[in-house]
GUBA-570087 format. One record per residue: residue number from 1; z, x, y of N, C-alpha, C, CB in turn. Coordinates in nm, 4 decimals, decimal comma. Glycine has a CB too. Layout:
SITE  num        nZ        nX        nY       caZ       caX       caY        cZ        cX        cY       cbZ       cbX       cbY
SITE  NUM         Z         X         Y         Z         X         Y         Z         X         Y         Z         X         Y
...
This chain:
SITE  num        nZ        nX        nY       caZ       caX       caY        cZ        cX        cY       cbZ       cbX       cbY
SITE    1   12,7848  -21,9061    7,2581   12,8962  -21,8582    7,1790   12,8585  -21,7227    7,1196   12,9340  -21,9601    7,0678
SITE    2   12,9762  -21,6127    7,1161   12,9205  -21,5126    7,0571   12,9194  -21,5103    6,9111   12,9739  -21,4099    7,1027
SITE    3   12,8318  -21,4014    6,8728   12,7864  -21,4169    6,7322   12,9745  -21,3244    6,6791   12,5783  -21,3074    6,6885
SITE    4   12,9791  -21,3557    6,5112   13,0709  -21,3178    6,4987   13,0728  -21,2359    6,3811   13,1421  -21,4033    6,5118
SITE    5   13,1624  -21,1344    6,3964   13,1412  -21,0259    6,3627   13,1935  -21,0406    6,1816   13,2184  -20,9237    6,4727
SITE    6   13,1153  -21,0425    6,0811   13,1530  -21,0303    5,9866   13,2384  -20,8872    5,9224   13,0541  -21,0679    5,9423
SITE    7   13,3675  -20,8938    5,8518   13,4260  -20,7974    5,8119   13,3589  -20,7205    5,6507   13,5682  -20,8547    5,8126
SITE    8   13,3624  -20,5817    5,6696   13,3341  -20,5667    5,5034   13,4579  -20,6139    5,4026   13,3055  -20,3961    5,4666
SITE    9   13,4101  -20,6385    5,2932   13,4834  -20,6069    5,1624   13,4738  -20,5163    5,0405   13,4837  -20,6974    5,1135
SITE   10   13,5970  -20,3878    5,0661   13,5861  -20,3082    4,9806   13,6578  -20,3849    4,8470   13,6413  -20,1772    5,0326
SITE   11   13,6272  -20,3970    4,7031   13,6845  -20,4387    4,6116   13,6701  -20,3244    4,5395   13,6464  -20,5561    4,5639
SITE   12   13,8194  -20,2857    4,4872   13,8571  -20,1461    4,4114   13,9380  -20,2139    4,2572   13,9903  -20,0283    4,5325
SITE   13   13,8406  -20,1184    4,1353   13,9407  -20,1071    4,0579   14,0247  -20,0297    4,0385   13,9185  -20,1158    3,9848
SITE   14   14,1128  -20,0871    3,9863   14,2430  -19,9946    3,9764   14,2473  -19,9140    3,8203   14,3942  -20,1038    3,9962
SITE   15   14,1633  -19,9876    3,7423   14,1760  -19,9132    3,5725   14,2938  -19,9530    3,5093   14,1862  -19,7376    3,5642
SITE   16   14,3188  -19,8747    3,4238   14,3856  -19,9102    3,3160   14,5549  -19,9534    3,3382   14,3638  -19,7921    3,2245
SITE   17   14,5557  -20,0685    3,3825   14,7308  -20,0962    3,3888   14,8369  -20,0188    3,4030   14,7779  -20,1432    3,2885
SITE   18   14,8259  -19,8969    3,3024   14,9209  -19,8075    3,2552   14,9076  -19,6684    3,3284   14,9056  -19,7950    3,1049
SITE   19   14,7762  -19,6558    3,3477   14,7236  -19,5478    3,4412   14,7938  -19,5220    3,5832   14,5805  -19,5822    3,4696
SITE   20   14,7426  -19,4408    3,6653   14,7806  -19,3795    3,8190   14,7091  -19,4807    3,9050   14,7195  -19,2068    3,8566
SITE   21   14,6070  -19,5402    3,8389   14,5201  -19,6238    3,9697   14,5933  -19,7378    4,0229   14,3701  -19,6925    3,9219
SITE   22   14,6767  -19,7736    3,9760   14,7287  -19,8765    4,0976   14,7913  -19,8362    4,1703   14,7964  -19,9790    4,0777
SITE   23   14,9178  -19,6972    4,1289   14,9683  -19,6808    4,2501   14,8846  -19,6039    4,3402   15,0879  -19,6273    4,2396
SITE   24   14,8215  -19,5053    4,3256   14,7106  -19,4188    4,3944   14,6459  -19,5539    4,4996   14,5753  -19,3387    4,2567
SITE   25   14,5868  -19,6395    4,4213   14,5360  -19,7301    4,5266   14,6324  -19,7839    4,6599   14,4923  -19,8511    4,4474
SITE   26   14,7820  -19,8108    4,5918   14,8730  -19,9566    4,6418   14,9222  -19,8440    4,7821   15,0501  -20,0402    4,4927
SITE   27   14,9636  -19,6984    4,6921   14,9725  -19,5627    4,8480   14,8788  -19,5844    4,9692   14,9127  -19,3824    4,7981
SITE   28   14,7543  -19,5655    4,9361   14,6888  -19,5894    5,0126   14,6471  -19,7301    5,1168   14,6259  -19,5482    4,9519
SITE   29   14,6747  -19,8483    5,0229   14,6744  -19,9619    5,0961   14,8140  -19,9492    5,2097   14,6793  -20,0931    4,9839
SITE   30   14,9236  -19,8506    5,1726   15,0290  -19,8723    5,2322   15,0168  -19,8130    5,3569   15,1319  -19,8358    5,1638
SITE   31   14,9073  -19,7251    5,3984   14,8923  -19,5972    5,5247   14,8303  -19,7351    5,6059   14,7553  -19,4115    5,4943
SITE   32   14,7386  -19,8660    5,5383   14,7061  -19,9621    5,6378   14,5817  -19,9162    5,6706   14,7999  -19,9757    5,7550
SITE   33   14,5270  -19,8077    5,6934   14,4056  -19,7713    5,7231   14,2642  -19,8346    5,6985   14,4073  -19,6746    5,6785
SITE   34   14,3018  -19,8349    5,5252   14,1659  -19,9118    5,4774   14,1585  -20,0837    5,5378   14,1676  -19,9123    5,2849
SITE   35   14,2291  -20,1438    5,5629   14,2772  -20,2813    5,6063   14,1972  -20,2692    5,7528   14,4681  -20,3046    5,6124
SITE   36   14,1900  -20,1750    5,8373   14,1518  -20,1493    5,9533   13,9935  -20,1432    5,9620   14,2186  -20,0329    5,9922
SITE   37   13,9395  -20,1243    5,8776   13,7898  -20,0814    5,8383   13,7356  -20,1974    5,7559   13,7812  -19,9348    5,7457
SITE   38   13,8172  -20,2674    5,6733   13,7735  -20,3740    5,5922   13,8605  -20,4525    5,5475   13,7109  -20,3395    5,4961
SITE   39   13,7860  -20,5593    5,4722   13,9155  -20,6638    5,3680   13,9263  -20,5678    5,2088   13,8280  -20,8887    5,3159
SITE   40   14,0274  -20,6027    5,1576   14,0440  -20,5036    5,0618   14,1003  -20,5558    4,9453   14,1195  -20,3989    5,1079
SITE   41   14,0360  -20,5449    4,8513   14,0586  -20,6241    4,7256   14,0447  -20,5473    4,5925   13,9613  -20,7382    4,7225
SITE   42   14,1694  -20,5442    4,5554   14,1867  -20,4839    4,4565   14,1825  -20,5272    4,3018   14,2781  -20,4443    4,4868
SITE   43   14,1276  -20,4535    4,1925   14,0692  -20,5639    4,0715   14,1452  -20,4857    4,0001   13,8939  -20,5910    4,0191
SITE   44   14,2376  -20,5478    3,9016   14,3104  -20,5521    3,7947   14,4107  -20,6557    3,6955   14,3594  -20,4782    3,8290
SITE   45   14,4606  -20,5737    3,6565   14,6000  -20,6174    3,6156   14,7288  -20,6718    3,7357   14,6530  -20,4845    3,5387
SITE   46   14,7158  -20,7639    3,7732   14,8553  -20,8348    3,8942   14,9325  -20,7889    3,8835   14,9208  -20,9630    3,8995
SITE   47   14,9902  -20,7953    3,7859   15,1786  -20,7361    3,7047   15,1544  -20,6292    3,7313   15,2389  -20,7425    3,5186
SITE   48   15,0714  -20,5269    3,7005   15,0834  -20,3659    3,7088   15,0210  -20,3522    3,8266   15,0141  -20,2705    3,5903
SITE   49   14,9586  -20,3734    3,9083   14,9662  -20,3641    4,0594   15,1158  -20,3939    4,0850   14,8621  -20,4732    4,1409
SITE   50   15,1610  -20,4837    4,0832   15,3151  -20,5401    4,1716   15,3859  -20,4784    4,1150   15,3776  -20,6927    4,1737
SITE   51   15,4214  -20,3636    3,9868   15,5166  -20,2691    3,9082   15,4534  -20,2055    3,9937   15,5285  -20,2314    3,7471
SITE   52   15,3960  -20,1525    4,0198   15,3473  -19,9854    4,0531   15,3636  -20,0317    4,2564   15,1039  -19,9264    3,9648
SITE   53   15,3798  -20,1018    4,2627   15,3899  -20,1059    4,3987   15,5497  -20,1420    4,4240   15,2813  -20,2139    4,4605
SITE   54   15,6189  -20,2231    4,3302   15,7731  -20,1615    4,3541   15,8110  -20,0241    4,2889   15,8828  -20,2647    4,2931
SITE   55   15,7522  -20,0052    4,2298   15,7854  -19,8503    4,2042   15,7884  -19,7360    4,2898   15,7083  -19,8070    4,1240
SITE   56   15,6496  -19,7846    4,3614   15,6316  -19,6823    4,4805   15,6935  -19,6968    4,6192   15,4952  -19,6738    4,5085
SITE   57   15,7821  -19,8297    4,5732   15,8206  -19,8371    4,7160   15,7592  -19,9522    4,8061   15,7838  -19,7078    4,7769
SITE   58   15,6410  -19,9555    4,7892   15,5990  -19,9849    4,8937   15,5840  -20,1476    4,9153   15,4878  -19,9097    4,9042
SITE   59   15,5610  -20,2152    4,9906   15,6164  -20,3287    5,0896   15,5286  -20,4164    5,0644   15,6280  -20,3032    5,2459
SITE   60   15,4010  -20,4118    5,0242   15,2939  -20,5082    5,0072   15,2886  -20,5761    4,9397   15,2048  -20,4846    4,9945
SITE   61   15,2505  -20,7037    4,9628   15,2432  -20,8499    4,9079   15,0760  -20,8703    4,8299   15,2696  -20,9721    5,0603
SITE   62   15,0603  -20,9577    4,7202   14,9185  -20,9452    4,6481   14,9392  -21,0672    4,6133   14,8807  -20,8346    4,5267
SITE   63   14,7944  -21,1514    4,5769   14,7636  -21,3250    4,6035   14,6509  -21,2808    4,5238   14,7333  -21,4156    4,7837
SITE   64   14,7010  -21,3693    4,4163   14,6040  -21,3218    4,2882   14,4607  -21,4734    4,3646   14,7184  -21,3631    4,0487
SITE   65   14,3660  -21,3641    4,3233   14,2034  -21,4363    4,3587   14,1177  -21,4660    4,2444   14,1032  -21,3352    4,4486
SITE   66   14,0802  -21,6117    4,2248   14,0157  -21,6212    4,1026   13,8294  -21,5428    4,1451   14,0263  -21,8177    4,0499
SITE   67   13,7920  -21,4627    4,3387   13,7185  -21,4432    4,3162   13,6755  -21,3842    4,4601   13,6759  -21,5312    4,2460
SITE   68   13,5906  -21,3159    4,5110   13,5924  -21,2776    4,6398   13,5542  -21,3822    4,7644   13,5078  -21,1693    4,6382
SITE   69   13,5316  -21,4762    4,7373   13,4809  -21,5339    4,8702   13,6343  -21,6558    4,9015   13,2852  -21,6289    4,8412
């Protein structure tokens, strides 16, 4: 059997709720790119990730994690 290829995990904070970092991040999750290179996990505030990602538009779904594995 072949051996199998473990994926990285980038885990990003986003900062301060109120701040640019979630959408700056949620833009970038939206190009898909980083998803292509790794698993991608973003650390914050839920609510202000999912505001700043209908704000921006953008389409992505988030599954709150009590942890990375």
């Amino acid at each position: 059997m072949p051996a199998v290829k473990e994926r990285a995990l980038i885990a990003l904070s986003v900062g301060d709720p109120s701040g640019v970092g979630s959408e700056v991040a949620i833009k970038a999750l939206d190009s898909r790119k980083p998803q292509e290179l790794a698993d991608v996990m973003l650390i914050g505030n839920l609510d202000g990730i999912e505001h700043a990602a209908g704000y921006s538009g953008v389409g992505l779904r988030f599954t709150k994690v009590d942890g990375p594995s």
